[in-house]
Structures are given as structure tokens and as C-alpha cells.
C-alpha positions as CSV (number, residue, x, y, z in Angstrom):
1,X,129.0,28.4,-35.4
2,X,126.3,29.0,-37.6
3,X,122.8,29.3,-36.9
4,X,120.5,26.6,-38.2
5,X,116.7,27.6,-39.1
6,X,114.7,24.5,-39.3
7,X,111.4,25.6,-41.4
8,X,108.8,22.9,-40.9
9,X,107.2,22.5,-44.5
10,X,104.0,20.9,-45.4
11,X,102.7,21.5,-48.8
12,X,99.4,21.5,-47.5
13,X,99.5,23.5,-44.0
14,X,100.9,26.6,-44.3
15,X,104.4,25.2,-45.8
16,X,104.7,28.3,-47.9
17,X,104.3,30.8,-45.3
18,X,106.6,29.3,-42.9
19,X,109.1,29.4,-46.0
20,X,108.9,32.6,-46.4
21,X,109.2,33.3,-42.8
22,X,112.0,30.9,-42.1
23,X,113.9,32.4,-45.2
24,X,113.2,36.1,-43.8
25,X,115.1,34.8,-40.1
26,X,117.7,33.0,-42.1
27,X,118.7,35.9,-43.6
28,X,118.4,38.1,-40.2
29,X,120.3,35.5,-38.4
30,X,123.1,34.6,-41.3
31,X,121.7,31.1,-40.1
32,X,121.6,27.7,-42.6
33,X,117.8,27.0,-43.5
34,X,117.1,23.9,-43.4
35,X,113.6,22.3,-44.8
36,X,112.2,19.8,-42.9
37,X,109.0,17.6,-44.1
38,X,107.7,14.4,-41.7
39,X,105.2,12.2,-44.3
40,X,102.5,10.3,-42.6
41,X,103.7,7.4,-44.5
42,X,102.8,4.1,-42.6
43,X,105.7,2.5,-42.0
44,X,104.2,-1.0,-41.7
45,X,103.8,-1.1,-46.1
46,X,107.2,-1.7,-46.6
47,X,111.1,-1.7,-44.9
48,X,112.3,1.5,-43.7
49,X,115.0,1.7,-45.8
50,X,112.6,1.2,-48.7
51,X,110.3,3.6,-47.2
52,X,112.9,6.2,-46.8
53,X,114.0,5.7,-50.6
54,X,110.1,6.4,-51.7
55,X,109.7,9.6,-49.0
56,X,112.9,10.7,-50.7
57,X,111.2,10.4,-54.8
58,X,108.1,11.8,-53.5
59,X,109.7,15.1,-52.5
60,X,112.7,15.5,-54.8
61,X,111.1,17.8,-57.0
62,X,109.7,20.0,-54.7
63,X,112.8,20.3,-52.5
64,X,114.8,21.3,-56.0
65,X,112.1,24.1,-56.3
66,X,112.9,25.0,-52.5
67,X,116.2,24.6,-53.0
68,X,116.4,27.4,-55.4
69,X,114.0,29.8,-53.9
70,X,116.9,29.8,-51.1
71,X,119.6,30.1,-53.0
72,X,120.7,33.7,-52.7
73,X,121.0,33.8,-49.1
74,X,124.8,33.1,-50.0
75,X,124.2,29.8,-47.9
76,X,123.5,26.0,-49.2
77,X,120.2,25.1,-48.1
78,X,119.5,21.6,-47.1
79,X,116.1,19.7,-47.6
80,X,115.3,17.1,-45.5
81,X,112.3,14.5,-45.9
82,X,111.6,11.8,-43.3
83,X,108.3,9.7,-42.9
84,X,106.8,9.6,-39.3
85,X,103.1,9.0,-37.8
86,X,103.7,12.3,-36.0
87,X,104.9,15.3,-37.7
88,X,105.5,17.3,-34.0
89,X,107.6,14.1,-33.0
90,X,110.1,13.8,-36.0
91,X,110.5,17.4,-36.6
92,X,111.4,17.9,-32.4
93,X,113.8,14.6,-32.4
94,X,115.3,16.6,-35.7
95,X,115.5,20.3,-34.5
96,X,117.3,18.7,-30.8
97,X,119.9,16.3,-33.1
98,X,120.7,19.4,-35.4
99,X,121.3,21.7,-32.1
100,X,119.0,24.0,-33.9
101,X,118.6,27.6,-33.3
102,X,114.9,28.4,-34.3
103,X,112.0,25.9,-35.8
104,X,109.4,28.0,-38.0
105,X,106.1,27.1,-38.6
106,X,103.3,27.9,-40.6
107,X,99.7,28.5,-39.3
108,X,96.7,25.6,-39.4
109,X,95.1,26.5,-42.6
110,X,91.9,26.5,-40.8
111,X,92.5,29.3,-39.1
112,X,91.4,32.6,-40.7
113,X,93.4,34.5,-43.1
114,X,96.2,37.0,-42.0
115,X,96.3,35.5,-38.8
116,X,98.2,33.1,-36.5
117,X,96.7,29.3,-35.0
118,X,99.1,26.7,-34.3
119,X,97.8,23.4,-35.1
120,X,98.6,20.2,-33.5
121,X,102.2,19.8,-35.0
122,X,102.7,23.3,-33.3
123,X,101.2,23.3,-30.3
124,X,102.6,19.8,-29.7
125,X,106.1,21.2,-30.6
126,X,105.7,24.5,-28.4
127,X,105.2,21.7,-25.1
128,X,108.6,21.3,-25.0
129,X,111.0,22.4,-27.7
130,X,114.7,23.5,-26.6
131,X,114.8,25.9,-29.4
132,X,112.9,29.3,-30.2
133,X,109.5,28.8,-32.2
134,X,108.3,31.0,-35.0
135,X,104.8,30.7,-36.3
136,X,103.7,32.7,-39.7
137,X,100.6,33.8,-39.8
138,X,97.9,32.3,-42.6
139,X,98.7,33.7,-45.7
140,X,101.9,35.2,-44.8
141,X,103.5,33.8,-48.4
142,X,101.1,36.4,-50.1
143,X,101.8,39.3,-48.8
144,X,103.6,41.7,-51.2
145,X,106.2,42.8,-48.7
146,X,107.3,41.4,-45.3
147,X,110.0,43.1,-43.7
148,X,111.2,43.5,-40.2
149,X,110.7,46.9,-39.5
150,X,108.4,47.2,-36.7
151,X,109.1,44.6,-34.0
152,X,107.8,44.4,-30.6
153,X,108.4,42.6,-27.2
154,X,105.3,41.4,-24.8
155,X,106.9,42.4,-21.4
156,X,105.7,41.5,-18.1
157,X,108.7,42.2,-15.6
158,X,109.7,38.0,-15.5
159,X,112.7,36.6,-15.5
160,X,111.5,35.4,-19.1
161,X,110.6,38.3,-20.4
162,X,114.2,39.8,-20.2
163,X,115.6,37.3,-22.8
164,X,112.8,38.1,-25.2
165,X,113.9,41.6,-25.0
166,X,117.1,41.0,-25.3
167,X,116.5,39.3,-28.2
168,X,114.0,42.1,-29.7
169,X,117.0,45.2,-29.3
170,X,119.0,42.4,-31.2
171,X,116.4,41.8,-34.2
172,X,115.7,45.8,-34.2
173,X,119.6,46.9,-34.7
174,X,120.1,44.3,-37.1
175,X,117.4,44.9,-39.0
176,X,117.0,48.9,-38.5
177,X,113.7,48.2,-37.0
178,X,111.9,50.6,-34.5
179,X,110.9,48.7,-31.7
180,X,108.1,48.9,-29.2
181,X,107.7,47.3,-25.8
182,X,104.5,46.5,-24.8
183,X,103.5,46.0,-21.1
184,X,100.0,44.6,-20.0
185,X,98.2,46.0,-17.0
186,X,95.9,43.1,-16.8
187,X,93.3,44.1,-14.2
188,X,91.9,41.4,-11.5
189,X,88.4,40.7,-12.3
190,X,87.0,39.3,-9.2
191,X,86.7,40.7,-5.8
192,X,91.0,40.2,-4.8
193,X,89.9,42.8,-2.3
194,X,87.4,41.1,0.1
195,X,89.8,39.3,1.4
196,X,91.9,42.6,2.3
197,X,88.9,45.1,3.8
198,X,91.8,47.5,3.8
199,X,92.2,47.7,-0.4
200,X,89.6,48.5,-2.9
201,X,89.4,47.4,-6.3
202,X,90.8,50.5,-7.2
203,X,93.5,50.5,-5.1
204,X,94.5,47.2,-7.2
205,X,93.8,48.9,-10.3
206,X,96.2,51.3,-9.3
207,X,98.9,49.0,-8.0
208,X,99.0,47.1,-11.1
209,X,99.4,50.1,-13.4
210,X,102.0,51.5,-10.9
211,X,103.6,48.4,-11.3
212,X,103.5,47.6,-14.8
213,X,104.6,51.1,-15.4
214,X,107.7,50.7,-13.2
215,X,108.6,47.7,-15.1
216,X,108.0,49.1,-18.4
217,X,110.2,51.8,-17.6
218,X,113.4,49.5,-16.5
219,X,112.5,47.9,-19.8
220,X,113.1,51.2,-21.8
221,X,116.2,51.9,-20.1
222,X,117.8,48.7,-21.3
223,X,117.5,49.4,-24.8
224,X,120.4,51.3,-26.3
225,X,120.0,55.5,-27.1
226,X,120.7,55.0,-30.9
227,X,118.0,52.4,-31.4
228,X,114.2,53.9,-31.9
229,X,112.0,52.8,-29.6
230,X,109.2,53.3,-27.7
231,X,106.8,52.0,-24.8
232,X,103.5,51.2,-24.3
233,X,101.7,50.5,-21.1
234,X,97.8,49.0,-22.5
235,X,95.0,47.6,-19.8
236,X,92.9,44.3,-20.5
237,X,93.4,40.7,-21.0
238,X,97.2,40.2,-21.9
239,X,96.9,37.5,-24.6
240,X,93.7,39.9,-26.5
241,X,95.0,42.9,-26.7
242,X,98.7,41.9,-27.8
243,X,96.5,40.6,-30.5
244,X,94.5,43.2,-31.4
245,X,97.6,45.7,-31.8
246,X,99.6,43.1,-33.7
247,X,98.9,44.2,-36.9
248,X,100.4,47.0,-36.3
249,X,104.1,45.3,-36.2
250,X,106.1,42.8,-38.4
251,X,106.8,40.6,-35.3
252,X,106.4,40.1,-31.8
253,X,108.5,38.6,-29.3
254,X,107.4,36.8,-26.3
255,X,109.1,34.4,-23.4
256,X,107.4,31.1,-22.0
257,X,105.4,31.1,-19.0
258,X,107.3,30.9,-16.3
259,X,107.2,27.8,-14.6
260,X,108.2,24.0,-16.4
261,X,111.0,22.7,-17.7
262,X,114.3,24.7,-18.1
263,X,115.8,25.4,-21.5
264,X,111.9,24.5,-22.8
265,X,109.6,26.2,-24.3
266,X,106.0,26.1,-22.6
267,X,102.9,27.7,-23.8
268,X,101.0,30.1,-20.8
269,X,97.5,31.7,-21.4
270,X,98.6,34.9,-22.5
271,X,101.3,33.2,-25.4
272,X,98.8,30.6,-26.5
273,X,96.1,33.3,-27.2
274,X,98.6,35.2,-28.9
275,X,99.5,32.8,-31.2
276,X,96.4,31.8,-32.1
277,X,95.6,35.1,-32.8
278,X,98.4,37.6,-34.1
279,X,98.2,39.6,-37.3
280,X,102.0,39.4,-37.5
281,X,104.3,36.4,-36.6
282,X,104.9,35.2,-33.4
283,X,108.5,34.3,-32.2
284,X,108.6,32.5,-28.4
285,X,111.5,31.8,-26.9
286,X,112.3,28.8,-24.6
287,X,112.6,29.0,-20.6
288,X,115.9,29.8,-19.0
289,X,118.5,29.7,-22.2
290,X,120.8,32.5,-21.4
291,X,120.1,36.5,-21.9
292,X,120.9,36.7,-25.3
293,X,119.1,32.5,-26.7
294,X,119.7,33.7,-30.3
295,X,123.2,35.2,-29.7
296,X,122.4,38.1,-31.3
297,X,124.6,41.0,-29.0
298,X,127.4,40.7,-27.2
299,X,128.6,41.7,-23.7
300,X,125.8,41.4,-21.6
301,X,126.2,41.0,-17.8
302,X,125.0,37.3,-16.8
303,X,122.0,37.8,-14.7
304,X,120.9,41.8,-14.3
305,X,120.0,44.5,-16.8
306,X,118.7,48.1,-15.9
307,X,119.0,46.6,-11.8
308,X,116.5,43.4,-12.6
309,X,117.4,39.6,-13.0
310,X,117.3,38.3,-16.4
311,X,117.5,34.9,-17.3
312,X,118.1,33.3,-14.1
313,X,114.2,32.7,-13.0
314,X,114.0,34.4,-10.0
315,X,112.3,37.8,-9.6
316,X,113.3,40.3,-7.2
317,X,111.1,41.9,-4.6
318,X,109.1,44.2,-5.5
């Protein structure tokens, strides 16, 4: 079955840089874009068949420009137009009835330039979506080139993060990227050890790198010997300094926290600083979907990889 793209499009918000995103994964993916618009259009004016008819006039001509930008993907795109007081509602009721493989998004426009910030349509969507989210950073449609060449995963050793890199070794050998996994020793910054007279603060320090380091390293011996990759183990706040070394990649993929609903997607404090402040897009994947959510390799075991539990939300002892 082919994989459907939805790219949320708003003229206004960041329409063409999700375009240009959502045409980028369409082509990765062999997936069917499809471009979807929700109008604020108050429904009360007129009947909804009517309504539906104007929504329709009002975006024919730029759906036929659309239309044709997407053209040479070898696929037919579709436009679709609805009107709706919420924008996050319609385009989740669309993305779940289409079975949808990804929903891309553009950045709030008032976020700064070259960089990520989910408005409300997104965050509202990220609460809760059953499908992986992309968000393109402002002013992502300008930029002269925007392959994927450098990709990278945010891995923390969950059950979540295994899907996400899963789903960056896919992305890298389809797309001949090199691709780095990045773990976060994020350091306690109050006094863990008063409660434990036996540890010090630096014997914490030390147990988190240690154990970062381990995971990091079952993490590199998933990925496949032909791919080029690499790892790197960075100390600080998890959500900053993923975005201060995001402009150094074309894409970074991340799981959901890990509690909430299954098969959702849910923001944590590390993802929602992330995409609020990446240099590069931001691709988050929902909660429990499988190893492999985007299907993109083949004959996986179910539940381990490198001797840890993926995709079942458990984590073994440590």
C-alpha cells in the first residue's frame, strides 16, 4: 500500500516550507502527497454544502499551482480544501480517515528565521496524532538546496527511541545519508545525592555518562556495517543542545515521551524544546507503532535489537 504524506498547507503560516518538506518525504517514501488546507470559514453564513462549494473556488487556483509543483514525483497529487474553526481538528479527523503515514507541517511564522516553532495547529496535532509529525523549519522553502544527507536520531535508551532509529538507518540507506546518533547525558542539577550520603554528585555524573555511553553503544551496533555512521555522547539539557547541533544535519529523528496513549504521538520536554528550536526539521514519531512506523526495512525481530526491547514499552534492567 502506498504511503500517504498529508502536507498541512496554509498560505500564510509556513505553507511553503512544509511543501517543500512534505514533497522532499514523498519522494523518500514513494508516498502520495496529499495537500490539505482547513479555512476558518464560519460555517453559520451559509449551508455546508454551499460553504464547501465556495472553500472549493477559493483555493482552485492555488491547488492547480500545487498540483504542478508535484507533478514529477511520478505520483497524482491530491489537494484537499475543507473549512473548519480549527485547523488542528480537521487536518487530525483527515490524516486518521486517510490512514495516513506522516502529516508535515510548517513552522509559526513568528518564530525566527531558519528555525523550527510549532504553533497552535501543531502543537495541538502533536497531543495526539496516530501518525508521524514533520515540522519544517521557518524559511525552509528558501533555501537553495535541501537534501537528506545528514540525518540524525535523539537517543535515550527507551523503548521509543528504538523505533526512531529504526526509522533513521531506514531514511539514511535510502537516501545515502551519513547518520549520527546522538545521546544526551543530561546531568541532575539538584542535590539527588543528599538523600543517598553514600553517592556524590560526581558519582552521578559519572553514572549517567557510563550509562548513556552504554546505550549509545548498543545503539551503534544496530546500525548496519555498510551504512556511515557515527556516535555522539554530548552533556547538558537534552532538548538545548539537540538544538544547538541541529544545524549541523538535514533532519533529526526523535520518539514521544514515554508515557500516554499508545500508537500517539505526545510531546515531552526534551521533543517540545526541540521543535521549537531546530535548525533542521524535526520528524517525531508516535508511541508504541511497531519497530519499523514508516515501514521502511524489512526483517526486523519484533521486540529486541542489539539485546534491548524496542517497541514494546518496557525497558529492561539496567
Amino acid at each position: 500500500m502506498q504511503r500517504k504524506i498529508v502536507i498541512g498547507y496554509d498560505l500564510e503560516h509556513g505553507g511553503s516550507d512544509a511543501l517543500r518538506l512534505g514533497r522532499l518525504f514523498a519522494e523518500v517514501l514513494a508516498g502520495q502527497p496529499i495537500v490539505f488546507s482547513a479555512l476558518p470559514w464560519p460555517r453559520y453564513l451559509m449551508g455546508l454544502e454551499h460553504l464547501q462549494k465556495q472553500v472549493d473556488v477559493g483555493m482552485h487556483d492555488r491547488f492547480d499551482v500545487i498540483r504542478d509543483e508535484l507533478q514529477d514525483l511520478g505520483v497524482e497529487p491530491q489537494a484537499v480544501a475543507v473549512a473548519s474553526p480549527s485547523a488542528a481538528e480537521a487536518l487530525h479527523e483527515f490524516a486518521e480517515r486517510e490512514g495516513a503515514a506522516m502529516v508535515v507541517l510548517g513552522s509559526c511564522h513568528r518564530g525566527p528565521l531558519g528555525r523550527t516553532l510549532a504553533g497552535s495547529v501543531g502543537e495541538s496535532l502533536m497531543h495526539g496524532a496516530s501518525c508521524a509529525i514533520s515540522i519544517a523549519p521557518h524559511g525552509y522553502a528558501e533555501r537553495s538546496q535541501a537534501p537528506l544527507l545528514r540525518i540524525a536520531v535523539a537517543f535515550d535508551g527507551s523503548a521509543e527511541a528504538w523505533p526512531a532509529l529504526e526509522t533513521g538507518i531506514g531514511l539514511a540507506e535510502r537516501c545515502h545519508a551519513r547518520l549520527t546518533v546522538i545521546s544526551v547525558a543530561d546531568y541532575p542539577s539538584y542535590g539527588y545525592a543528599a538523600a543517598w550520603s553514600v553517592l556524590t554528585a560526581e558519582d552521578i555524573t559519572d553514572y549517567e555518562e557510563e550509562e548513556k555511553r552504554r546505550l549509545l553503544d548498543l545503539a551503534l551496533g544496530r546500525i548496519p556495517a555498510g551504512l556511515e555512521s557515527e556516535g555522539r555522547l554530548l552533556t547538558g539539557d537534552a532538548g538545548s543542545v539537540l538544538s544547538e547541533v541541529s544545524g549541523g544535519f538535514d533532519l533529526i529523528v526523535t520518539g514521544s515521551r514515554a508515557y500516554g496513549p499508545l500508537r500517539r504521538t505526545l510531546l515531552g520536554s526534551t521533543t517540545r524544546k526541540l521543535i521549537r528550536d531546530s535548525a533542521c526539521p524535526v520528524l517525531v514519531l508516535p508511541r508504541a507503532v511497531g519497530v519499523d512506523p514508516l515501514g521502511l526495512r524489512s526483517g526486523l525481530t519484533p521486540n529486541t535489537a542489539a539485546g534491548e526491547p524496542i517497541g514494546t514499552g518496557v525497558r529492561q534492567p539496567v
